[in-house]
N, C-alpha and C positions, 0 to 999 in steps of 0.2 A: 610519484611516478615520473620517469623520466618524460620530457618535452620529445611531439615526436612530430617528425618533417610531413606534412599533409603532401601528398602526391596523389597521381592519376593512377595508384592502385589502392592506396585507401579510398578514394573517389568511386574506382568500378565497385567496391565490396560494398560502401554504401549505397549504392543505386542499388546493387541486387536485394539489401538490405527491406527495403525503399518497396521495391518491387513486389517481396514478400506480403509486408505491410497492406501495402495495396490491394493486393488481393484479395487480404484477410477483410478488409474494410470494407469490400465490394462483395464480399459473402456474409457479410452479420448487417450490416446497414443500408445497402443499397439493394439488395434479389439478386446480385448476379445482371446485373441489367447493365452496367458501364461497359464499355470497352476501353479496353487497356491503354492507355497514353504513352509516349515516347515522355520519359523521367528521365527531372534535367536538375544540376543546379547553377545555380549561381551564386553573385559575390555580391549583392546587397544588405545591407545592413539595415535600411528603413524598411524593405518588404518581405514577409517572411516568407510568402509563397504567391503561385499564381498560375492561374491557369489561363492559356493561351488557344481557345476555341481553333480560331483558324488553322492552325500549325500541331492543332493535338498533343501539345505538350504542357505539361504540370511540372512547374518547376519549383524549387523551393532555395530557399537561402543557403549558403554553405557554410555560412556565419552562427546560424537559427541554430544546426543538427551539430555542431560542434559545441555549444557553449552552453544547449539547455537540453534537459532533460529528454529522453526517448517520449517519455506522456505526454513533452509538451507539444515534438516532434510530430508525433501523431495524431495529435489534434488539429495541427496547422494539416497535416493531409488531409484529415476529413472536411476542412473547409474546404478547403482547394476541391475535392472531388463532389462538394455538394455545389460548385457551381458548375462542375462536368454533368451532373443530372441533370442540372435547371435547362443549361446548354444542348444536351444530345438525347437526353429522354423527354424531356419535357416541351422542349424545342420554345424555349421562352427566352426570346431575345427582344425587346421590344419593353424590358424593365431595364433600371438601374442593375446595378450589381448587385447590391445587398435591398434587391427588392422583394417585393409581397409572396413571390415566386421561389426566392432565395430563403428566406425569412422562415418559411413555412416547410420545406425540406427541414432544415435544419432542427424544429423544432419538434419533429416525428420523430427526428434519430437521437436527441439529446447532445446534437455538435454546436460548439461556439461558433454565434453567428457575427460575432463583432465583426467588423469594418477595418478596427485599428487594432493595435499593442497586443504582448505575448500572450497567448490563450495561461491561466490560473495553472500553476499545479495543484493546485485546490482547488478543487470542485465545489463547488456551493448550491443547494437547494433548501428553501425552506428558511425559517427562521430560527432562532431560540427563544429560550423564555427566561423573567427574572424564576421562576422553581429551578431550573437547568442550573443558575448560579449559585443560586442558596446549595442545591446538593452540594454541588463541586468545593464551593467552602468548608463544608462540614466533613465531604472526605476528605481533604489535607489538612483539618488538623487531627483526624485519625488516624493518617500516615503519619502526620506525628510523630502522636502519641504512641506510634506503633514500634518508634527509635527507642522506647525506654528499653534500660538495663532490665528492669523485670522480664524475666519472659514470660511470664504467666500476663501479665497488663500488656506486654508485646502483643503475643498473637492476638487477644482479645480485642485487642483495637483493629488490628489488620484483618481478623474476620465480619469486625464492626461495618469495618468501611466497602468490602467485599458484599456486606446483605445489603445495607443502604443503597448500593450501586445497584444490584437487585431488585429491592422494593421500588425504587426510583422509574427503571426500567418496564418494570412491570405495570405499574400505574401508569404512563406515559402510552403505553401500547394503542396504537389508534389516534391519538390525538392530533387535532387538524394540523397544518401551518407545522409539524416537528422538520427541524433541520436535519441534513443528509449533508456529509460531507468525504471525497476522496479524495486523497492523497497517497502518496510517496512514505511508505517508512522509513526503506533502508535506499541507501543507494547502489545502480548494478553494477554486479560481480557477475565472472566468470560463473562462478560456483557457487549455492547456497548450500553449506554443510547439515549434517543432519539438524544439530541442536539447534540453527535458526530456522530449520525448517518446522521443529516441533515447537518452539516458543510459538512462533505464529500461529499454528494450532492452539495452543493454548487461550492466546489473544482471542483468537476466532468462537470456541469454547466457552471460555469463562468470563470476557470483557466485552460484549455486546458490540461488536464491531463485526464487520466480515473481511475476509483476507482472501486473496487473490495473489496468485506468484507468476507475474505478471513478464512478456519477453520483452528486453531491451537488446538495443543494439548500441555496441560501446563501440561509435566512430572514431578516435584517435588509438584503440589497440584493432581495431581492423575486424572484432568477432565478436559471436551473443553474448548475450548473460543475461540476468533474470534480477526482479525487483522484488521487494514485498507493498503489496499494496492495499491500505487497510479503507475500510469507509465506516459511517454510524456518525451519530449526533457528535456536536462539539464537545460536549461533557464526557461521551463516552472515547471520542478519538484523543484527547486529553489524558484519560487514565490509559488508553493503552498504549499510548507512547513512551510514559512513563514505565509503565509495567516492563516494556521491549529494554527500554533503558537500563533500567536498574535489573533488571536480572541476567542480562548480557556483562555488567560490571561483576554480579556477584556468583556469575559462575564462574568467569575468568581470575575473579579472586581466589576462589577456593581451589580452580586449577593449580594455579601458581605454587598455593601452600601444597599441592600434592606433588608438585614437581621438586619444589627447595626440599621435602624428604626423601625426596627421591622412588616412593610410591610409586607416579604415572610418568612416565617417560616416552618418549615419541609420539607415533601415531595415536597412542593411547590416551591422548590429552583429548583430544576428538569425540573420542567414546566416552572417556569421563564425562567432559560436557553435554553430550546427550541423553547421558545418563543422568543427570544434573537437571537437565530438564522435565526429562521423565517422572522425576523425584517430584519438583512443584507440580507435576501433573496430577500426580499421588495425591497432593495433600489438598490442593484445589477441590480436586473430584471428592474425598470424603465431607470435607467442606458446604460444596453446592448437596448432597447427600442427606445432611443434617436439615439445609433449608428446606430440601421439598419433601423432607420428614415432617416439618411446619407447613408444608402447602405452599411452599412459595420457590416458582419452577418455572422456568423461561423455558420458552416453548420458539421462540425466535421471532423477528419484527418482519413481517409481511412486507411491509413499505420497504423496509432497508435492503430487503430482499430482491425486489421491483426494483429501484435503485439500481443498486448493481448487475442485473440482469440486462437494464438499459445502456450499461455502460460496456457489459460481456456476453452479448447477446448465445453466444457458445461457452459455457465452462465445461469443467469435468474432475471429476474428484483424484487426489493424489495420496498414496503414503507413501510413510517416510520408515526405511528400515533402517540400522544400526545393530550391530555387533555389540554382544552381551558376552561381559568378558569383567574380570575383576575391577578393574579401571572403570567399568559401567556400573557394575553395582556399587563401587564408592563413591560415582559420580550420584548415585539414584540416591544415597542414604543422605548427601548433602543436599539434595534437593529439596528433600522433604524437611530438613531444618532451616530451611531459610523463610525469615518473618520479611514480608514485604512491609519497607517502611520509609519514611523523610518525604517532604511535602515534595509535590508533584511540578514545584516552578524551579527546580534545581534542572539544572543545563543535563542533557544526555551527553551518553557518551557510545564507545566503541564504533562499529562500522558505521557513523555516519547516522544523521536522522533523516533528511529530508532532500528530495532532489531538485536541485537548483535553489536549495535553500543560503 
């Protein structure tokens, strides 16, 4: 991307930005109970934000919203505005800053109450366990196994590792002290096209995580765009990072081969791709199908669930439609031949994994 001149009109489109934001945080976290502050920034680099009681202004770094992530962005508002509650609802001036009064806001709403340093794009609750590790080993070497040239010992592994992830999950359900973790998938774009909008579906589906399409604001192009943002245990956010990866690779593979025939050609590379996804949808679903032909059926994790409600106190559900056209149905037939496989510590790739990673 070209380098682009920070001016006082990318400056007003991030306040309004800002403002938005604000809003939205004062109607899921706070009742609607703040009033509105004069949103300011500034040029420090040691403070990421701060709120100025006397003068009613909430200011935040211009340094902060420029070089890290919109989540992290938005975290640093919610601290700043949990010391506007402490301050104008609460009327508790008479502690420290990040006092017993401070402390305790924050811990109702689920906002980073630290003191110092950039708020996690990883979120963290809860712990893991050595069983959490034992699976995770046993699924990469059935990703593997799942690279043999047989394709018959192929998919069988790759379904292998698919129920284990299953049995694993399902045993696990309730258990004290389980770890919760969200983050950042992809990084934001303008525009999330169909096919990553239905792989995440997928992830959300079949890999025990939940997904969220999450708004960002992209401060050096001046306008929205949207994230994907996944949560669930470290074992599970592990496998679907991998999953996003390697099938982002191998439908733009098979893309390719359909363009060098000359097969899909323009727009239609879009639609194959989503069609391409549809296809792993296919074969997932028949898949999970067999298992709870055996009794064994994810019904979804309550806790992870709670999680993320904390985090989105308003969701709402979305589909994703796509134009079914030749190019989609060749995209859909290679879907359903593709064996997920190769262990899950090889590097991702395409759009990007992680923000501010």
């Amino acid at each position: 991307m070209t380098s682009t001149v920070w001016n006082s009109e990318l400056d007003n489109l991030l306040l309004q930005a800002l403002k938005g934001a604000w809003h939205a945080c004062n109607d899921d976290f706070f009742g609607k109970r703040l009033r509105a502050p004069v949103l300011a920034l500034d040029d420090s680099v040691v403070r990421l934000g701060q709120w100025h009681g006397p003068q009613r202004v909430l200011s935040l770094s211009r340094p902060l919203v420029r070089s890290r992530s919109w989540q992290t962005v938005r975290a640093v508002l919610k601290h700043e505005m949990a010391h506007q509650f402490v301050d104008e609802v609460l009327g508790v001036r008479d502690e420290r800053a990040h006092g017993p009064a401070f402390l305790r806001v924050c811990s109702e709403r689920g906002i980073d109450a630290r003191a110092s340093g950039v708020p996690a794009d990883d979120e963290t609750w809860g712990a893991g366990s050595d069983d959490d590790d034992r699976v995770m080993r046993r699924v990469q070497k059935l990703l593997a196994l799942a690279a043999s040239s047989n394709s018959n010992e192929a998919e069988a592994a790759a379904n292998a590792a698919q129920r284990l992830m299953l049995e694993h999950n399902i045993a696990a359900l309730g258990r004290r002290g389980r770890s919760y973790r969200t983050r950042a998938l992809t990084r934001p774009v303008s525009r999330l096209y169909a096919h990553e909008r239905i792989l995440a579906g997928l992830l959300g589906r079949f890999y025990f995580v939940d997904v969220v399409f999450c708004f960002a604001y992209l401060p050096d192009a001046g306008r929205n765009g949207n994230y994907v943002e996944v949560s669930g245990t470290p074992e599970n956010l592990a496998m679907a990072e991998w999953i996003h990866a390697f099938l982002l690779a191998a439908a733009e593979r098979a893309s390719r081969q359909q363009m060098d025939l000359g097969v899909v050609v323009g727009r239609d590379r879009l639609r194959f791709l989503a069609g391409f996804m549809a296809g792993v949808g296919d074969k997932l679903a028949r898949e999970a199908n067999k298992n709870s032909a055996e009794g064994l059926v994810w019904i979804g994790d309550p806790d992870l669930q709670a999680h993320v409600r904390r985090l989105h106190p308003r969701l709402y559900a979305t589909s994703v439609r796509s134009v079914v056209n030749e190019a989609h149905v060749r995209g859909r037939a290679a879907g359903n031949d593709v064996v997920i496989s190769r262990p899950i510590s090889e590097p991702a790739v395409a759009r990007g994994r992680l923000l501010g990673g």
